[in-house]
C-alpha positions as CSV (number, residue, x, y, z in Angstrom):
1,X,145.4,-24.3,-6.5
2,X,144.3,-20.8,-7.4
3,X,147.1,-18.2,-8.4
4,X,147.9,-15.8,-5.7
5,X,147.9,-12.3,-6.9
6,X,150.5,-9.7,-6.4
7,X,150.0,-6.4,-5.2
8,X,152.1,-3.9,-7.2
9,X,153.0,-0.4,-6.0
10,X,154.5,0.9,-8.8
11,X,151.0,0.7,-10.6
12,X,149.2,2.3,-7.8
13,X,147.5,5.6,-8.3
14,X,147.2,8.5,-6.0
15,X,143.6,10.4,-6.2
16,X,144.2,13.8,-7.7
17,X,142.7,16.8,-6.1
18,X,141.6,19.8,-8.0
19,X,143.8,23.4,-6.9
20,X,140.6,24.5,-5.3
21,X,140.6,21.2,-3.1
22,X,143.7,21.4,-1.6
23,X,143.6,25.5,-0.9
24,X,140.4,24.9,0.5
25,X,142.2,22.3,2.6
26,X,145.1,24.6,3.8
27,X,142.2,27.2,5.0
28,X,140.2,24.9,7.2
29,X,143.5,23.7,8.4
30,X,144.8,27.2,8.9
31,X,141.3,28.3,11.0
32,X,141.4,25.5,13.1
33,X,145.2,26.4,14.8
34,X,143.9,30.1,14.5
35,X,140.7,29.0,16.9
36,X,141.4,26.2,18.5
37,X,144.4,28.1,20.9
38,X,141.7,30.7,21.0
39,X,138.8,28.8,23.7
40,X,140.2,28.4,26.7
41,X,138.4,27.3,30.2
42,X,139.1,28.7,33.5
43,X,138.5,26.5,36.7
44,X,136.2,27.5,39.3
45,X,139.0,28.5,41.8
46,X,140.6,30.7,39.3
47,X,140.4,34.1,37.6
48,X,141.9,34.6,34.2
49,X,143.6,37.8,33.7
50,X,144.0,39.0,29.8
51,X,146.9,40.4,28.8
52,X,147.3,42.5,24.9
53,X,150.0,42.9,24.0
54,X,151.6,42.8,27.4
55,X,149.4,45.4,29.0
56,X,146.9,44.1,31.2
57,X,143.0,44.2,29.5
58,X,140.6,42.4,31.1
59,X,139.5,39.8,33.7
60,X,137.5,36.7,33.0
61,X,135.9,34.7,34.8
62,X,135.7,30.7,35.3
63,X,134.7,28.9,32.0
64,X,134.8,28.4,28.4
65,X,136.3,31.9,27.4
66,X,138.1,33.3,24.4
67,X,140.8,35.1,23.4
68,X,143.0,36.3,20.6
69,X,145.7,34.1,19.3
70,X,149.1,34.2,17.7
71,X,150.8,36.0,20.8
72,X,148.2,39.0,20.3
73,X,146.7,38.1,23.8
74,X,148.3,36.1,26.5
75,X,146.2,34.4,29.2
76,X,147.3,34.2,33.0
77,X,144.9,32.1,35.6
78,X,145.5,33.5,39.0
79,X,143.9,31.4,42.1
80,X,141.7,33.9,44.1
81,X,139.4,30.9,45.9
82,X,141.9,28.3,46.9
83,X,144.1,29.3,50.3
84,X,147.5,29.6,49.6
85,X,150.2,28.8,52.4
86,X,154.0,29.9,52.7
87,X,156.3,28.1,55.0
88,X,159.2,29.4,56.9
89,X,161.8,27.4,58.9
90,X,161.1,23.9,57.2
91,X,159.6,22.7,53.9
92,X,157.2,19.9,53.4
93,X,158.3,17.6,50.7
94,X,154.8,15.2,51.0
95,X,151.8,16.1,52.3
96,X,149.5,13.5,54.0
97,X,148.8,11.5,56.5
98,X,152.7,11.0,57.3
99,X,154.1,14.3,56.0
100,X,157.3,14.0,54.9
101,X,159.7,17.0,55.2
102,X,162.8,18.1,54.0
103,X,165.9,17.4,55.7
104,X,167.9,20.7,54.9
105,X,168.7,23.4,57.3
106,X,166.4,26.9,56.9
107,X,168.4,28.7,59.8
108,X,168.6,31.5,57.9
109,X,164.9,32.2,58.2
110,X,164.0,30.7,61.4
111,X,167.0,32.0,63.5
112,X,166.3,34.9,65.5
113,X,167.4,37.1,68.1
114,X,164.5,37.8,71.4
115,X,164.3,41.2,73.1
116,X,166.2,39.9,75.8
117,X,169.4,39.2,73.6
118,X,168.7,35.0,73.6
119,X,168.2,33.0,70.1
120,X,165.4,31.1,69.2
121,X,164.4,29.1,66.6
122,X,160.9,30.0,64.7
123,X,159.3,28.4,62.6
124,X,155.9,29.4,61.1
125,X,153.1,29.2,58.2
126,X,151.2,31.9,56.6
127,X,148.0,31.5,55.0
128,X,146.7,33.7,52.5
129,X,144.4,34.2,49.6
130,X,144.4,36.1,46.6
131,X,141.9,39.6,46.6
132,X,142.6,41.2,43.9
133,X,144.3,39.9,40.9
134,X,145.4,43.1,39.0
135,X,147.4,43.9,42.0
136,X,148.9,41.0,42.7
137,X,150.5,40.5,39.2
138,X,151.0,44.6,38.4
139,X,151.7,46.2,41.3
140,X,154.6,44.5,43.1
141,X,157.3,42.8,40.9
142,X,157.8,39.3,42.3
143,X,154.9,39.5,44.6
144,X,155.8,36.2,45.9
145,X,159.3,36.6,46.8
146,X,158.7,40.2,48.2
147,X,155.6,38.8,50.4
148,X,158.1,36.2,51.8
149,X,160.6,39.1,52.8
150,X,157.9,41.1,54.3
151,X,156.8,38.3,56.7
152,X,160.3,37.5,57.6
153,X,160.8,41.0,58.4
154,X,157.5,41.1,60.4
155,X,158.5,38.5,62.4
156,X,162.0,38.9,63.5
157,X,160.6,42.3,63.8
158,X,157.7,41.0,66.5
159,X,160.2,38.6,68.0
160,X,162.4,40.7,68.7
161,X,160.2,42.7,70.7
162,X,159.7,40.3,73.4
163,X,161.4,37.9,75.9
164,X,162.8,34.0,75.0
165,X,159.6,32.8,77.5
166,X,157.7,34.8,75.8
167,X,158.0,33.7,72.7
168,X,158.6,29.7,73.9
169,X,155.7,29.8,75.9
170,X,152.9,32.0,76.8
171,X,153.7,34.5,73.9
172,X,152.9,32.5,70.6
173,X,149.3,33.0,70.5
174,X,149.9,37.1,70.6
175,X,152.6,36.9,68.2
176,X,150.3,35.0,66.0
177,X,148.0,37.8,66.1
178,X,150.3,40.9,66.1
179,X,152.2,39.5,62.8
180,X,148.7,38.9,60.5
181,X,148.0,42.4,61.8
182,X,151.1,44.2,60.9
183,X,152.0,41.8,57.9
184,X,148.3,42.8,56.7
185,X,148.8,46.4,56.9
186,X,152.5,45.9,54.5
187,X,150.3,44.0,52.2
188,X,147.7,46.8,51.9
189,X,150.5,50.0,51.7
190,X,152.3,48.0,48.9
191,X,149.2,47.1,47.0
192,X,149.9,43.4,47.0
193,X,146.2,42.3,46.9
194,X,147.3,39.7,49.4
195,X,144.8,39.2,52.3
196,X,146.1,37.4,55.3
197,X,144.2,34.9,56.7
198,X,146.4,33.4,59.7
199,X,149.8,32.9,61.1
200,X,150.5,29.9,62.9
201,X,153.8,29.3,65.0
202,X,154.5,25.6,64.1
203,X,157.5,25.0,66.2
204,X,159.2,27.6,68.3
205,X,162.7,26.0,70.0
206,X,166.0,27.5,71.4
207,X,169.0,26.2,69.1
208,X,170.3,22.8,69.5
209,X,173.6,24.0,70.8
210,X,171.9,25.9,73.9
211,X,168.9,23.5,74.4
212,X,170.6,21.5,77.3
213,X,171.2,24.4,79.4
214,X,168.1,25.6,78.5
215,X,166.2,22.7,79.8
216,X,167.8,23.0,82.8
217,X,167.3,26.7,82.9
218,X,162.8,25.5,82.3
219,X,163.1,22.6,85.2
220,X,164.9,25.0,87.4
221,X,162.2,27.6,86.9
222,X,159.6,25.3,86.7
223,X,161.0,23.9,90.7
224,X,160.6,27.6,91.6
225,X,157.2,28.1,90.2
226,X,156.0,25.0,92.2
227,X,157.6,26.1,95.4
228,X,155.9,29.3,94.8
229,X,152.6,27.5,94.4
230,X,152.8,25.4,97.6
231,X,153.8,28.4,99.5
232,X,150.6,30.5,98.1
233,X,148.9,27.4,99.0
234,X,150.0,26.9,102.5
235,X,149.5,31.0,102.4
236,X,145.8,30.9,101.3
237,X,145.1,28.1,104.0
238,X,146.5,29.5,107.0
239,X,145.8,33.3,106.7
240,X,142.1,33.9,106.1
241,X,141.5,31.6,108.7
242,X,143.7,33.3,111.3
243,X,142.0,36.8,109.9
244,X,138.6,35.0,110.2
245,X,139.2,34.1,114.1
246,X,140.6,37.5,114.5
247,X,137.1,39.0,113.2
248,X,135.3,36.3,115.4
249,X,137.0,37.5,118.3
250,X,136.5,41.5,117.6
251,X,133.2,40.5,116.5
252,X,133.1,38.9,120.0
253,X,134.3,42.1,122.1
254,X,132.4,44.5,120.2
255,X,129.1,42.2,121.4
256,X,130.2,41.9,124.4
257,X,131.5,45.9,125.2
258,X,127.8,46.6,123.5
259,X,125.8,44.6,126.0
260,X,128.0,45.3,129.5
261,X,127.2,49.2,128.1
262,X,123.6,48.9,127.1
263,X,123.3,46.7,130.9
264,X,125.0,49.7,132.6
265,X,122.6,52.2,131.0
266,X,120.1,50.3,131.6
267,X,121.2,50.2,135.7
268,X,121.6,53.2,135.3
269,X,118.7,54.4,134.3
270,X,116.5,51.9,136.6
271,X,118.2,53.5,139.2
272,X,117.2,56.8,138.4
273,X,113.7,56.3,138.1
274,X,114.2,55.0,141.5
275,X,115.5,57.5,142.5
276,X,113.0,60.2,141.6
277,X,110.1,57.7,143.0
278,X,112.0,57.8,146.2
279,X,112.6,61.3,146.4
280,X,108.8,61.9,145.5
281,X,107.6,59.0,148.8
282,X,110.7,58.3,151.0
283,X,109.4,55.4,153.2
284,X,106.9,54.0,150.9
285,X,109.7,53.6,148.0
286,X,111.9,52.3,150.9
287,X,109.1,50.0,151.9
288,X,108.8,49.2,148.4
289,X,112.4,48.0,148.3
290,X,112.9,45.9,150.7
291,X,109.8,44.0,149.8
292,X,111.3,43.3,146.6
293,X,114.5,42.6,147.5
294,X,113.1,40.1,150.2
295,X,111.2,39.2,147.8
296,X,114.3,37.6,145.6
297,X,116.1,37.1,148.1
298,X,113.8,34.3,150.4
299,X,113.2,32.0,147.9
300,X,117.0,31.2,147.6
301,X,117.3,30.9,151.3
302,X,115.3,27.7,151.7
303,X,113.0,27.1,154.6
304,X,113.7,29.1,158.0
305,X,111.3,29.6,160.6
306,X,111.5,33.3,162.4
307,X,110.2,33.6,166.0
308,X,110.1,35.5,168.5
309,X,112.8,35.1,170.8
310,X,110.2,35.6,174.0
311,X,108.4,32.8,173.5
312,X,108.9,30.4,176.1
313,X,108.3,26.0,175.1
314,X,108.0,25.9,171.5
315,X,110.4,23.7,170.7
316,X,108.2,20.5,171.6
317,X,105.6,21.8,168.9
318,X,107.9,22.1,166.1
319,X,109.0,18.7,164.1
320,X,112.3,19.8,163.8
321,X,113.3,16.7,162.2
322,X,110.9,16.5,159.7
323,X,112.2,19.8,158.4
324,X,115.5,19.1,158.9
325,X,114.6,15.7,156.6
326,X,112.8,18.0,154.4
327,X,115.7,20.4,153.5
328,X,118.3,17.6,153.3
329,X,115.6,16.3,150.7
C-alpha cells in the first residue's frame, strides 16, 4: 500500500512580489473606488440633479452619467414623469386589487367645519407631478410637507365656503375643481415646481356621532323632494291642458265674433246695393224682389195649387187624392 503523503504548512512558501507590484496594486485598487462611485444611471422617469459642494450645478438626464466622487459632488434623482399622489383623511397601507388601509384615525385633517356652521368629514387625493426640479428641491424647504399644508388649507378653505349639501352631494365635482385651481395658483406664487393634475373627493361624510340624525334629516328631505315632484307632476298635467281649452275656446269666440261680424257687413252691404238699385228703379227692384224671394220661398212650401176663387166645378177635374197621396209620399 503506497505511503500517503502529508501536506506541511510550515514549509509552504508565499510568492514574493516586487515593491513595484504591490504599489502598482494599491493604485488600480485605489482608481477603481475613485471611478466606480463615479458612473451612475438615471431611470427613464427621473432627472438627476448635481449638487458641488452643496450648491446646486447641473441637471442630468436619464442614463449612464458621471460625476465627481469623494463627497465632491452629491447626486439627487427627482421623479418628473411618474404621477405622484398625496392622501388626506385615510392612508393606504396595500395597494391592489383589495386595498388594504390603515386603521388609525386622520380627523385632524379630514374634519371640517361647512359655511353653514355643520361638520363634515373630507377625505380627498391629490395628484401631482414634478415640473421643474430646481424648484422643487431649492425653493421651498420641505416642499413636501409645506404642499400638504397648502392643500389642507385650500380645502377647509373651499369647504368652508359652502353648505353641508353642498359639499355631501351636488357640490364635490366644483370643489374638485375650485381646489386644483386655487391650490395651483399657491404652487406657482411659492415656486414649488409642483403642477397639479386633479383632486378627487374620495369619501365626503358627516361624523359618526351626527350621522343618525343626519340620515333622518336626508330621508326627510328626500320625502319632501318627492312630494314636490308629484305635485309639479300633477301641476304639469292639469294646467296646460286647462290653458289649452281655454285658448280653444277664445280661439273659438274670436272665430265666431269674426264671422257673425264679417256676415253683418256683408248684410249690410247687400242691403245697400239694394238699396241704391231700388232708389235708381222702384217697382222694377220691387218686382225683382219678390220674384226672388218667391223664388226661395216656393220650393219649401211643397205642392199647392192657386185658383181662382170664381171658377165654378173644378173640383171633379182635379185628382185630389193623388196629390194628396203624392205629398204624404
Amino acid at each position: 500500500m503506497p505511503e500517503r503523503e502529508v501536506f506541511d504548512f510550515n514549509q509552504m512558501k508565499l510568492p514574493k512580489f516586487s515593491p513595484a507590484t504591490i504599489r502598482l496594486v494599491i493604485i488600480a485598487v485605489l482608481v477603481l473606488l475613485f471611478i466606480l462611485p463615479s458612473f451612475f444611471t438615471v431611470s427613464p422617469e427621473e432627472v438627476g440633479v448635481i449638487l458641488r459642494f452643496g450648491k446646486f450645478n447641473r441637471t442630468v438626464l436619464p442614463g449612464l452619467n458621471f460625476k465627481i466622487p469623494l463627497g465632491v459632488e452629491e447626486l439627487i434623482r427627482v421623479p418628473v414623469q411618474r404621477q405622484l399622489k398625496e392622501e388626506f383623511g385615510f392612508r393606504t397601507d396595500q395597494p391592489g386589487i383589495r386595498t388594504r388601509y390603515s386603521q388609525a384615525s386622520f380627523l385632524d385633517e379630514s374634519l371640517m367645519l361647512t359655511g353653514d356652521l355643520n361638520a363634515a368629514v373630507v377625505e380627498w387625493i391629490v395628484q401631482y407631478r414634478v415640473t421643474d426640479p430646481y424648484k422643487y428641491l431649492f425653493k421651498v424647504r420641505n416642499t413636501d410637507l409645506t404642499f400638504r399644508a397648502m392643500t389642507e388649507a385650500v380645502m377647509r378653505e373651499v369647504v368652508g365656503d359652502r353648505t353641508v349639501n353642498e359639499v355631501l352631494t351636488v357640490g364635490r365635482q366644483e370643489i374638485s375643481v375650485t381646489v386644483q385651481a386655487k391650490l395651483q395658483e399657491l404652487c406657482n406664487q411659492y415656486e414649488t415646481g409642483i403642477n397639479v393634475d386633479q383632486v378627487v373627493l374620495q369619501d365626503v361624510n358627516p361624523p359618526d356621532r351626527v350621522k343618525p340624525s343626519f340620515n333622518k334629516v336626508n330621508e326627510a328631505q328626500q320625502e319632501r323632494e318627492k312630494l314636490i315632484n308629484q305635485a309639479r307632476s300633477e301641476y304639469n298635467k292639469i294646467i296646460p291642458r286647462a290653458r289649452g281649452e281655454a285658448e280653444q275656446m277664445i280661439q273659438e269666440a274670436e272665430g265666431y265674433a269674426l264671422e257673425r261680424v264679417n256676415k253683418a257687413r256683408g248684410e249690410a252691404a247687400r242691403f245697400n246695393s239694394i238699396f241704391r238699385e231700388y232708389i235708381k228703379a222702384k217697382e222694377v227692384t220691387r218686382q225683382r224682389m219678390y220674384l226672388e224671394t218667391m223664388n226661395k220661398i216656393l220650393p219649401k212650401v211643397g205642392r199647392k195649387l192657386i185658383i181662382d176663387e170664381n171658377i165654378k166645378g173644378l173640383i171633379p177635374l182635379l185628382d185630389l187624392k193623388k196629390e194628396v197621396l203624392g205629398d204624404a209620399k
